[in-house]
N, C-alpha and C positions, 0 to 999 in steps of 0.2 A: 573350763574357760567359758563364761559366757560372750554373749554375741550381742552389744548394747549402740545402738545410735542415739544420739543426744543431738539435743538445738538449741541455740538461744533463740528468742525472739530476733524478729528480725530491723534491722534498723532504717528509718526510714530515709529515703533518698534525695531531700530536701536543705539537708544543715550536715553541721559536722558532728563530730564524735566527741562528747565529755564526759565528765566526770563520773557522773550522773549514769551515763549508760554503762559504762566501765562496771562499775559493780554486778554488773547481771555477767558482762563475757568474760569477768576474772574469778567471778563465783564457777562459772560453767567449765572453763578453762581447768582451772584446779581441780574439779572431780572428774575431771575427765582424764589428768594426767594421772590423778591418783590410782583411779581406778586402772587406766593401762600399768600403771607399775607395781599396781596386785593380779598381772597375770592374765587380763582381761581382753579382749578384743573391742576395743570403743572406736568409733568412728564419729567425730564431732562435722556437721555443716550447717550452712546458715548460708543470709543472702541479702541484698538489698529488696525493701519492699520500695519498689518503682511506680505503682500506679496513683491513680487521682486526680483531682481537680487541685490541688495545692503544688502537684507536680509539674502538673500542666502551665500552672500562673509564673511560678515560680521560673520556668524557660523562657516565657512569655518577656517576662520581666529581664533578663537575662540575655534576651535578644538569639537563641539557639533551640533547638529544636528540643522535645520532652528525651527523644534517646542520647542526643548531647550531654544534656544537663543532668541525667543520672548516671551516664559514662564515668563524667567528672567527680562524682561524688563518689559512685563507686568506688574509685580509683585511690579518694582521698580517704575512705573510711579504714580500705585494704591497709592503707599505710599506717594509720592508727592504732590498729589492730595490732599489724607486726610488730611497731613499737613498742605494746602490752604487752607480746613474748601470747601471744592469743593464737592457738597453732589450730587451726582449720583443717581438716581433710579436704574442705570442698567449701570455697564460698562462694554464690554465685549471683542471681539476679532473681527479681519474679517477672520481669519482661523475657521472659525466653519461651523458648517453641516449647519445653517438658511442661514450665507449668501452664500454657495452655493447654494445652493436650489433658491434663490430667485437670484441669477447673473444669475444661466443656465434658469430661468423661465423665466426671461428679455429678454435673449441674444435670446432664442429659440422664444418667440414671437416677437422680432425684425425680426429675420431669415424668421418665417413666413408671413410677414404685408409685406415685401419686402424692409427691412431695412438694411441688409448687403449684401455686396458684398468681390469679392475676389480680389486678382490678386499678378503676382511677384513682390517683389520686393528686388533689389539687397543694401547691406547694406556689413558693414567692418566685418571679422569675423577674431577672433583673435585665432591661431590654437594649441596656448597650453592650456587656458585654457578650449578651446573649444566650445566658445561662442559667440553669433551675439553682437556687442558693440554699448552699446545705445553712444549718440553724447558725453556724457559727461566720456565715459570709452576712447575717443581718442583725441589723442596730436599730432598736428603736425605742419608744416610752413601754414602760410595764402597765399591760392591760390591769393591775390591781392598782398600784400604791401611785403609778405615773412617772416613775421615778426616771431619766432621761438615761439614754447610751445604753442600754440593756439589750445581750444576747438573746437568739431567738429562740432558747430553751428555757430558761431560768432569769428570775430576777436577783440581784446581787445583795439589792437593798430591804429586801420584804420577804425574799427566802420563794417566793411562788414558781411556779414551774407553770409550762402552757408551753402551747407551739406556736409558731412563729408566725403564721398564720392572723393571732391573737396581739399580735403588736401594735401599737398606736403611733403614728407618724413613723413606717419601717423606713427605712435608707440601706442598700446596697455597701458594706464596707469595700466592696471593691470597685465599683465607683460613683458611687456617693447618688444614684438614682434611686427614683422612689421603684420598688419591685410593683411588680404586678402579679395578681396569683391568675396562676395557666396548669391545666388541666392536662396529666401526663398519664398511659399505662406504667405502672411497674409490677417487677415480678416478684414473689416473695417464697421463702423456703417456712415451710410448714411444722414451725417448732414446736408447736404444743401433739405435734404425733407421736413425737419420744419423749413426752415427758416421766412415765414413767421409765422406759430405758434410762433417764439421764437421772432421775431419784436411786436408782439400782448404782447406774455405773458410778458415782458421784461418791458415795456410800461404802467403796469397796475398798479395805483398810491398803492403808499404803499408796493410793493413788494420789487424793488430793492432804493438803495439812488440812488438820481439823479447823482450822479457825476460816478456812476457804470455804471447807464443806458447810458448813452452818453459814457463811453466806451466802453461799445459794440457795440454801434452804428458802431464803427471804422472799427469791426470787418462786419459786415452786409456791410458795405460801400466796403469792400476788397473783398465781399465775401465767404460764409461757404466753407470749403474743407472736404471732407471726414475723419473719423476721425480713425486713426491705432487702433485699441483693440486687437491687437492678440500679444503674444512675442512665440519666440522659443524655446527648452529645452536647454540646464538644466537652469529652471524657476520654485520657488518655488509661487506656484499659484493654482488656479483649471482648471484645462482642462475646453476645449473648447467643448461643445460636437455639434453633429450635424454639423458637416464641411462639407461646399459645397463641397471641392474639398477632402475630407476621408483623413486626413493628423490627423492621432492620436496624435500627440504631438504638438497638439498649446493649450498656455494659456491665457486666460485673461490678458491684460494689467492688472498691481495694481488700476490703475485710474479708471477702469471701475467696479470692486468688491470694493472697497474702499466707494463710497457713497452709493451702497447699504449696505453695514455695519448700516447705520441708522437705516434701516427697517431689518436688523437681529437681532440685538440688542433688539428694541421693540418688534418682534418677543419672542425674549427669554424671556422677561421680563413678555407680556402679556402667556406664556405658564405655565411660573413660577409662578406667581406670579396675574394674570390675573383677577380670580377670588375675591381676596382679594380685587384688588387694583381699580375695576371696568370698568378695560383694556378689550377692546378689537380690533385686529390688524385693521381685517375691516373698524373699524369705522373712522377709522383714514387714512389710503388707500386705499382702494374702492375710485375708480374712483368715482362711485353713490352714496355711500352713507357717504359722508363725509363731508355733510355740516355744522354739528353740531361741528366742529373741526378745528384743527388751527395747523398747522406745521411750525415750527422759525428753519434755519440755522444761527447758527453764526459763519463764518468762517475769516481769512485774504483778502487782498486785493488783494494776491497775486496768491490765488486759484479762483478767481470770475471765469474765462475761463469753468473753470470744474462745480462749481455749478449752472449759471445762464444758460449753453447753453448745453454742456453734460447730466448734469444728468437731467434737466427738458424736454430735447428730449426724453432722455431714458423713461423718465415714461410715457410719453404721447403715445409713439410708444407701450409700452407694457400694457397700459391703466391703469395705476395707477393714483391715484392724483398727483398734483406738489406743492411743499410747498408755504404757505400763502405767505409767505417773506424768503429773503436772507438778513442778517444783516452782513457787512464789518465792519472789522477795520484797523487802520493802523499799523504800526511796533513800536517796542518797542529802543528806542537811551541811553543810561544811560551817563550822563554828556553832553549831547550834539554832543554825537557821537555815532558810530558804539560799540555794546558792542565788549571788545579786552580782550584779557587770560592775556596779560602781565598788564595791566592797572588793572586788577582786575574788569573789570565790564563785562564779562563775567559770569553773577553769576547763578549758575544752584541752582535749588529750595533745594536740600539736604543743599549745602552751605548756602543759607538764612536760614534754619531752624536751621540750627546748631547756628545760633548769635541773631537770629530778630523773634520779634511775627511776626506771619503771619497777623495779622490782620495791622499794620501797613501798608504794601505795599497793601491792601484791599482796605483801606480809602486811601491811595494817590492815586493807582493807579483808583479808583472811584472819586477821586476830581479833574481827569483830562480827563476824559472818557466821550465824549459825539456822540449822533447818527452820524457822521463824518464818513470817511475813512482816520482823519489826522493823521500823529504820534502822541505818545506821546514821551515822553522824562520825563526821572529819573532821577533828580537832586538828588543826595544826602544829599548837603546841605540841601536844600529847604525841601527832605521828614523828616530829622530829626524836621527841624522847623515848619514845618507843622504839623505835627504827636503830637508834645509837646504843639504846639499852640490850635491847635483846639481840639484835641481828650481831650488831660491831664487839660491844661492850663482853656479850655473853659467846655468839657462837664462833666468829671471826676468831676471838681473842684465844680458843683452846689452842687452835692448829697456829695463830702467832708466838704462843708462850713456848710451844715446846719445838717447831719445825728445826729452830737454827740448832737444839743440842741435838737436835737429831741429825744434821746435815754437816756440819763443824764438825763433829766429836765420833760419828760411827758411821763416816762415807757412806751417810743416806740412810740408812738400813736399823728398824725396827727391830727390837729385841727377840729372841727365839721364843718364847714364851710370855703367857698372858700373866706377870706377877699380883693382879687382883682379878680372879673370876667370875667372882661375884659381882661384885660394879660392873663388870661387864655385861652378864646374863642378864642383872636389872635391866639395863638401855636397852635390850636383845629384845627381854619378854615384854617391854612396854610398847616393843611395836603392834603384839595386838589390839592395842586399844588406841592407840593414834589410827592406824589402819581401820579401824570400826566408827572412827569420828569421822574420818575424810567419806568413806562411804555413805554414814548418814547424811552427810553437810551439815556436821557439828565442827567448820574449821575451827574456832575460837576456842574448842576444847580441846585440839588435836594440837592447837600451837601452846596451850598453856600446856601439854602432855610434853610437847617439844622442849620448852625451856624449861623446865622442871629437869629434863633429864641435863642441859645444859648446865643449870646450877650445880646439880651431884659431880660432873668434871671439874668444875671449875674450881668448886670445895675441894674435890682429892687434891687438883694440883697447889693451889692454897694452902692444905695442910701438907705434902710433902715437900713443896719449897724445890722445884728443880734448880734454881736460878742458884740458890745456896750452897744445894749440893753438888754441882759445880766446881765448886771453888774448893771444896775439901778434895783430898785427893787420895785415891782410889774409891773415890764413889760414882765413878762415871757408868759404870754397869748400871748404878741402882736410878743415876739419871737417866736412861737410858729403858729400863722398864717403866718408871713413871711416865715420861714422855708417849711411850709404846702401847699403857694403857690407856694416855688422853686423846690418842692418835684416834685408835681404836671406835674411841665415844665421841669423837670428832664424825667417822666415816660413816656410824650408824645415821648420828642428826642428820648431815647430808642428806642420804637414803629418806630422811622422812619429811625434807625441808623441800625434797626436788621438784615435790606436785607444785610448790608454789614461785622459789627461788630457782628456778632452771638454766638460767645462765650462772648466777653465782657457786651452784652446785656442780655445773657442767666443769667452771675453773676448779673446784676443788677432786671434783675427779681426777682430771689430769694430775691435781699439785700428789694424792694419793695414790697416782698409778694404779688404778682399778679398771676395769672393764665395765663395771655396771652397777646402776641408784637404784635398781627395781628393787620391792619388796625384799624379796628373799635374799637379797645379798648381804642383806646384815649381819646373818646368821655365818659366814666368812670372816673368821678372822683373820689381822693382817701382823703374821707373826712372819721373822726373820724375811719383811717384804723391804724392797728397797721407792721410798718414794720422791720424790721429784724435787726442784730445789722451789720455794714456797714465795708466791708473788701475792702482794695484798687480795682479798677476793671482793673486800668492798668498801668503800670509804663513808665516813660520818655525814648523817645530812647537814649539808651547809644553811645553816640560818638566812644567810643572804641571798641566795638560792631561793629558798621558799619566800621570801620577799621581793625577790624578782618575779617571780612566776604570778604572785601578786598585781604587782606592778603593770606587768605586761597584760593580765586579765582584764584591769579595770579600761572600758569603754564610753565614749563621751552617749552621757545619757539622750544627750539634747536630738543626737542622729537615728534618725527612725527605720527601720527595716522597709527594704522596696515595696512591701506589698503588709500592709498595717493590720494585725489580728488574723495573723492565717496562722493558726496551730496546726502541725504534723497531725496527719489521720494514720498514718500507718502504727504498724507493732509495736516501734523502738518506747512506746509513750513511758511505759515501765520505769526503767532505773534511773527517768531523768526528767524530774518537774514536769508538768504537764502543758499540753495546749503550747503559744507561742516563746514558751521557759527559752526554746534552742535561737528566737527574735529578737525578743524584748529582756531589755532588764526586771528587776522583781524585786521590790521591797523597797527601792529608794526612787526620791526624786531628785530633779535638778537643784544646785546650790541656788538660795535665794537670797536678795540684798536686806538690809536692815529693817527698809521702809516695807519690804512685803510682811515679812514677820511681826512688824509693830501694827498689821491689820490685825491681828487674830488677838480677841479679847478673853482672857482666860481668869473664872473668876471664880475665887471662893464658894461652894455651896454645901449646904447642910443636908444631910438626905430625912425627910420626914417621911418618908412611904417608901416601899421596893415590895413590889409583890413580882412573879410569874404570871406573863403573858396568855392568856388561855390561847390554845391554837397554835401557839408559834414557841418551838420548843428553844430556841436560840437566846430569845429577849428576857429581858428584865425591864419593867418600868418603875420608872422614877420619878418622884413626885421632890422637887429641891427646892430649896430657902436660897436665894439667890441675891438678897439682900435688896429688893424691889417690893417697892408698895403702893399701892391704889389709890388714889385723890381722897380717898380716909381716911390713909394712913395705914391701914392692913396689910399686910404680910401679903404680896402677890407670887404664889408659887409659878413653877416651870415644870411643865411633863417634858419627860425625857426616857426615847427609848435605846437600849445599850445590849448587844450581842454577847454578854459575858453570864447567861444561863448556865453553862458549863461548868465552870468555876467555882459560881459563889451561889450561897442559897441566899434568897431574897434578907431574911434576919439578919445575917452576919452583916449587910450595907446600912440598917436602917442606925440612925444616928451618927453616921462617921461624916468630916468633913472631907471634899473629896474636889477636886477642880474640872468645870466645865465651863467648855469655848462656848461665849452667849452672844457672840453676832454672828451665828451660822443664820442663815436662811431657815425658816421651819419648814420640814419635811413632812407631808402626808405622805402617813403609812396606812396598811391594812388596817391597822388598830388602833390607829388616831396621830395626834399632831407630835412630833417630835420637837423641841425646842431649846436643844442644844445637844453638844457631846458632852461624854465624861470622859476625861483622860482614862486610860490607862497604857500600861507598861507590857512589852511585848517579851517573852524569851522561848524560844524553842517550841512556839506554839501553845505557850501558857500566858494567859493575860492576868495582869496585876494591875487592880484598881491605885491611883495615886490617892493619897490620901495625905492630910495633913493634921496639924497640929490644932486639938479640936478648941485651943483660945484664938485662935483666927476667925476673926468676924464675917457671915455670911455676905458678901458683895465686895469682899477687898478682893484686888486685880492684882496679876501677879506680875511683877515689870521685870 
């Protein structure tokens, strides 16, 4: 029996729970149930991550205090969760006395070992609210191209990066004042001392997925830089204690109390609960003595930064253990795109639960879940057909086909004898290999292993025909063995379907009169057993259901979030669109009337140039016949620059007719005058150039 603690990242205490985050706690969920019913000792906890300046606005806003307004959240995510069938050992908070206790026990032997340093540094301060503004609280022109509304990290329009510092006419998003740059101590943790520790530990098979490790590579290639953990007041956080430079009010970055939340959390659990449950904290972080043990992060792809190089410095500098593995996933797309409030597929878990069994999005989003950092993607269609197909259609229907000649015809009670043993032992020995998927976090192989076996029952009973045989008479014995052997292949699926479907597994235990889903019980055959009279275990996804759920998702675009471009800083970022995704809608705008549309002038052009942008690996420029000419008469082309580098090699556009909007404003870029768009066509993160029919004359308008 191994001895394994698991996490999901932790969700951050600002918004609700969706879709989006689901995937990482029904990914974690399942190998965690799996793993307990191969025999295992697992202990799953997690927690809200509570600190921040977004915390803090957000109460602000809200009229309640920062421990109010994550009480409530708290409270709402707990409920979310249980909804999912999402079984915690322990979920708890990172505002609590363990994880202080263990961030200043960190922070102070970091301090000590010779792991932080100090120094000034000048940053934008905003002078009504009163506060130092992280990159994403400022708005201004892009110190390159000028381009306007540009975040204090990056430009949107010309690709440049800079700090914020570097902005032209900045403004405060949170209230709309010009910043002022003011002069702060902060404290920083001393990344580049473990850099080779983190090249070793990074590197050690089975820890990180390869396609992770090679991205950090990129990072070791560029060089570790010191990493900021301090913020300035007002900061709802825990002080900073112990300051080189005696500066009483610095706090903990969120990011740096944030994953110790793992270990306060088990903390609580083993103080709680310790004794009962055969916890104990040491055994599992001690540096020394934790070989007997096994620590699993499951976090997004998006937080790799902080779990594979931050927090496994942090423990090695303050001598803790570092976990076994870090398990990535990728992001969550509903229909093939960005989930969007007006589209409806924006759906936060209250909204699912109000239309849709939870177990449904369980089994899909496990029939597409594999050890990867790919996305996945929620097809509606497909989860309605998939759901009916395999759950209802395939495993529902063995134990409906055959329960009533069992329960009618031989007062409950299954044949003395297994009359095909072979179809049997197949379903028996295939649970090595379903069992070897759920452990990798290969579900999507472990469910097609699942329905595979599902098909072989359905076949026999298909080809023996109980229903017919029936009706003949004295063959109720032989009905009676077939049933006994569908029964049989009914009880093993169960046994391999429970990691995922645990309520609907839970009713078919009961309707099979067994004692127990764990692994080994398949090997149990259920001969001359008497079992239960047979209640539906699950019903077909209703269509108009998942159109309600729709329905009720989609939000008036026009209503703007209390506090305008404050994206989540905590962990949850992972399984769920990034930055303000849990705010703002994504992808659509507001309906517009005829007359605004009949502003945008969209016109025929020819492309006589497309070459690659030097510098800018994004662009494409375009030199277009726009059916415009100079007081000579000549042919007046139009530069135009276009983001679809990725795509297409400059050759394949030259000569196509293709349509661009030519009363935009021209655009100074880094690389010159932009003077118009070219359409193109969006799908799944793939752009497709519009193009038309090349006897369209350059400068015809499209009405």
């Amino acid at each position: 029996m191994r001895k394994i603690l698991v996490t999901s990242a932790l969700p951050y205490a600002n918004g609700p729970i969706h879709l989006g985050h689901l995937v990482e706690y029904i990914q974690t969920d399942i190998w965690v149930r799996a793993m307990k019913s191969l025999g295992h000792q697992v202990t799953y906890v997690c927690a809200d991550d509570a600190h921040g300046t977004a915390i803090m606005l957000k109460a602000e806003v809200n009229g309640v205090t920062p421990e109010e307004q994550i009480a409530d959240v708290k409270a709402s995510h707990e409920k979310d969760f249980a909804g999912f069938l999402i079984d915690f050992d322990n979920y708890y908070s990172t505002h609590s006395p363990e994880n202080e206790h263990y961030s200043q026990l960190i922070y102070n032997r970091l301090y000590e070992n010779g792991h932080i340093s100090h120094k000034a540094v000048e940053q934008l301060y905003d002078p009504e609210k009163g506060l130092f503004l992280a990159d994403r609280f400022v708005k201004g022109e892009c110190p390159k191209c000028g381009a306007k509304d540009q975040y204090g990290d990056n430009c949107e329009v010309c690709g440049t990066t800079y700090n914020a510092t570097e902005l032209k006419n900045p403004y405060s998003t949170l209230s709309g004042a010009t910043p002022v740059l003011k002069s702060s101590i902060h404290y920083f943790f001393n990344l580049p001392n473990f850099s080779e520790f983190l090249q070793n530990w990074t590197r050690k098979e089975g820890r990180l997925q390869t396609s992770i490790a090679n991205k950090l590579q990129e990072w070791f290639d560029a060089g570790l830089a010191n990493w900021d953990i301090s913020r300035d007041a007002p900061y709802f956080g825990f002080k900073i204690p112990n300051t080189p430079a005696n500066e009483p009010d610095k706090y903990f970055y969120v990011w740096l109390d944030a994953p110790v939340g793992y270990m306060a959390s088990f903390k609580n659990l083993c103080d709680q609960q310790g004794a009962n449950l055969g916890l104990n904290f040491d055994e599992y972080w001690s540096k020394e003595n934790h070989n007997n043990t096994e620590i699993y992060h499951f976090i997004g792809k998006d937080i790799v930064y902080f779990h594979a190089l931050f927090w496994p410095a942090m423990l090695e500098g303050a001598g803790f253990r570092t976990p076994t593995a870090i398990n990535a996933h990728g992001f969550l797309t509903v229909n093939g795109e960005k989930m969007s409030k007006s589209r409806g597929t924006f759906i936060k878990a209250d909204t699912y639960l109000q239309n849709l069994d939870p177990e449904y999005l369980r089994y899909y989003f496990a029939s597409k879940l594999s050890a990867s950092v790919e996305d996945i993607n929620l097809d509606l269609e497909d989860f309605m057909q998939k759901v009916n197909s395999d759950l209802v259609g395939k495993v529902v229907n063995i134990a409906s086909r055959c329960a009533g000649f069992i329960h009618k015809n031989h007062g409950s009670k299954l044949a003395l004898t297994i009359s095909e043993p072979a179809l049997v032992q197949q379903i028996i020995d295939a649970g090595e290999d379903i069992a070897a998927a759920y452990e990798a976090r290969e579900f999507s192989k472990a469910m097609r292993l699942i329905m595979a076996c599902a098909d072989k029952a359905n076949e026999y009973i298909d080809d023996k025909k109980p229903w017919a045989l029936n009706k003949i008479e004295g063959q109720q014995a032989e009905v009676q063995a077939v049933c006994t052997v569908a029964l049989n292949i009914f009880r093993q699926l169960v046994v391999y379907l429970a990691p995922v479907l645990p309520l609907m597994c839970e009713k078919a235990r009961i309707f099979l009169n067994v004692d127990s889903l764990d692994f080994d019980s398949r090997h149990a055959l259920l001969v001359g057993h008497t079992i239960n009279a047979f209640t539906p275990l699950m019903q077909r996804v209703d269509k108009d259901k998942v159109a309600a759920m729709v329905d009720s998702s989609k939000e008036d675009l026009n209503k703007q979030p209390a506090i305008a471009n404050q994206p989540a800083t905590g962990q949850s970022g992972a399984s769920n669109t990034k930055a303000a995704a849990s705010e703002q809608p994504t992808g659509d705008t507001a309906l517009i009337g005829i007359d605004d549309f009949a502003k945008v002038t969209m016109t025929v052009a020819k492309v006589l140039a497309c070459t690659n942008v030097e510098g800018a690996d994004k662009l494409l420029q375009f030199t277009l016949d726009v059916g415009e000419t100079d007081a000579q008469g000549n042919v007046k082309t139009r530069n135009v620059f276009s983001g679809i580098a990725k795509f297409y090699n400059p050759e394949q556009l030259v000569g196509k007719t293709v349509v661009c909007v030519t009363n935009l404003a021209p655009r100074k870029m880094k690389f010159g005058i932009s003077e118009g768009m070219i359409l193109s066509a969006e799908k799944a993160g793939q752009l497709t150039v519009v193009t038309l029919d090349d006897h369209i004359p350059a400068g015809a308008t499209l009405a």
